[in-house]
C-alpha positions in Angstrom: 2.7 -21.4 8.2 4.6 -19.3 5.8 6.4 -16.1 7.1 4.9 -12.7 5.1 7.5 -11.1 2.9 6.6 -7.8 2.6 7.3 -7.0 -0.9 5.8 -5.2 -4.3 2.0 -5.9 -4.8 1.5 -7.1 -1.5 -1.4 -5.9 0.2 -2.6 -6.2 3.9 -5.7 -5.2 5.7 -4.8 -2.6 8.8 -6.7 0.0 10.4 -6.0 3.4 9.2 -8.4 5.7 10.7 -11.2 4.2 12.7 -11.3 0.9 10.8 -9.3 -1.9 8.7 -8.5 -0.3 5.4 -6.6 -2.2 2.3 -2.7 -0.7 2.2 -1.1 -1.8 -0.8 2.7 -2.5 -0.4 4.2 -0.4 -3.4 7.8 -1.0 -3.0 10.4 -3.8 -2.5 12.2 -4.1 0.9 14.9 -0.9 1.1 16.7 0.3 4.2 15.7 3.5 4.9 17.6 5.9 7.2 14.1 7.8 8.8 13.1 3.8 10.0 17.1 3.0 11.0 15.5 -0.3 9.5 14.3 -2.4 6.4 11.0 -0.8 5.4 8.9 -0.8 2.3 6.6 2.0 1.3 2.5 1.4 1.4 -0.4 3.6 0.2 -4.0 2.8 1.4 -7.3 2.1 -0.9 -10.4 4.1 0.7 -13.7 3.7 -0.4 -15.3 6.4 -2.4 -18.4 8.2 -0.4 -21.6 9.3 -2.7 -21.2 12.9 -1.6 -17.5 13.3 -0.2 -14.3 14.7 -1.6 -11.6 12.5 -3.0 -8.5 12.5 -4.9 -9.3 11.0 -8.0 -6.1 10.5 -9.4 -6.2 6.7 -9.5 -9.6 4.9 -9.0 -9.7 1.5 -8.3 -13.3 -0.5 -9.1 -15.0 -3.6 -7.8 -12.7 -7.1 -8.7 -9.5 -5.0 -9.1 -8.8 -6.8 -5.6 -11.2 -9.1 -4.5 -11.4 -6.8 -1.0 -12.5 -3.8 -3.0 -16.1 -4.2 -3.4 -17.3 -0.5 -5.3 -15.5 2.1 -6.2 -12.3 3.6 -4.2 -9.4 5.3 -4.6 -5.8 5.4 -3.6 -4.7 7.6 -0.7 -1.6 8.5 -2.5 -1.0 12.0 0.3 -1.1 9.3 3.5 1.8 6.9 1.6 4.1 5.6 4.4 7.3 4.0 4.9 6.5 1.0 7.0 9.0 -1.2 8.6 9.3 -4.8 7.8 10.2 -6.1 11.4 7.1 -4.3 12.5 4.8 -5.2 9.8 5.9 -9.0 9.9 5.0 -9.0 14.1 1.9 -7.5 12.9 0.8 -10.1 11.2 2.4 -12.7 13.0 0.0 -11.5 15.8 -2.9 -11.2 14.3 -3.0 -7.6 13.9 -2.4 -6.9 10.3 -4.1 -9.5 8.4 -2.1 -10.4 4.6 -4.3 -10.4 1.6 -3.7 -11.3 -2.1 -1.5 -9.6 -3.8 -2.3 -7.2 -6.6 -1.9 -7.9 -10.1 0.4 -6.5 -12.9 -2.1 -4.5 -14.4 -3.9 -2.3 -11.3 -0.3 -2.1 -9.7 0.9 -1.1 -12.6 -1.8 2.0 -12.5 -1.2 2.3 -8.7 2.5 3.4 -9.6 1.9 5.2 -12.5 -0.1 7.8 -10.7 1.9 9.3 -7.9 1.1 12.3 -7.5 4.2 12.9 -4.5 7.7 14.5 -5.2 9.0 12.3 -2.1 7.4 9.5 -3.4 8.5 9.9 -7.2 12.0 10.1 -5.4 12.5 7.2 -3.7 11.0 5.1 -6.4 13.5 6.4 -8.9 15.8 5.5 -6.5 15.0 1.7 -5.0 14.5 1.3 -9.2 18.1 2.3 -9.7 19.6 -0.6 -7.6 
């Protein structure tokens, strides 16, 4: 079995909410002093709902991720910091289950859109090392 590396353009199925929801890993590994530890930075994909609100900043359709079967969109206010020690015991339990990663192209929209000063931030910042 090969250990998860959480990196860029992985994604992972974890509950967020009441159930599993597809968290898209948006950084590469960074230390970060809020964790104490190595942690990357996720955002989730929730589906869209006929008559709900969402933010419809960045939109992801069916077969940009062969979990996303109709429309959703990214989370981009519930982004977290998520430590990889943690996220690896996840998965190596069960817990967290890894998914294929995203491609160039909808990652590349993913990141295009934040919509989060913080965010913006420490992207500008992991980018610069």
């Amino acid at each position: 079995m090969t250990e998860f590396c959480p990196n860029a353009k992985a994604t992972i199925l974890a509950i967020a909410g009441k159930i599993d929801h597809l968290h898209i890993i948006c950084t590469k590994q960074f230390f970060y002093k809020d964790t104490g530890a190595q942690s990357v930075l996720a955002v989730n994909v929730s589906s869209i709902r006929e008559k709900g609100t969402y933010d419809g900043t960045c939109v992801l359709s069916a077969g940009d991720h062969p979990f996303i079967t109709h429309d959703s969109y990214i989370r981009y206010k519930d982004a977290v910091v998520m430590r990889v020690e943690k996220l690896i015991s996840a998965v190596n339990s069960g817990e967290i289950t890894v998914m294929e990663n995203v491609s160039d192209e909808v990652f590349g929209r993913i990141l295009a859109e934040y919509t989060k000063t913080n965010i913006k931030k420490l992207l500008r910042k992991l980018s610069q090392e």
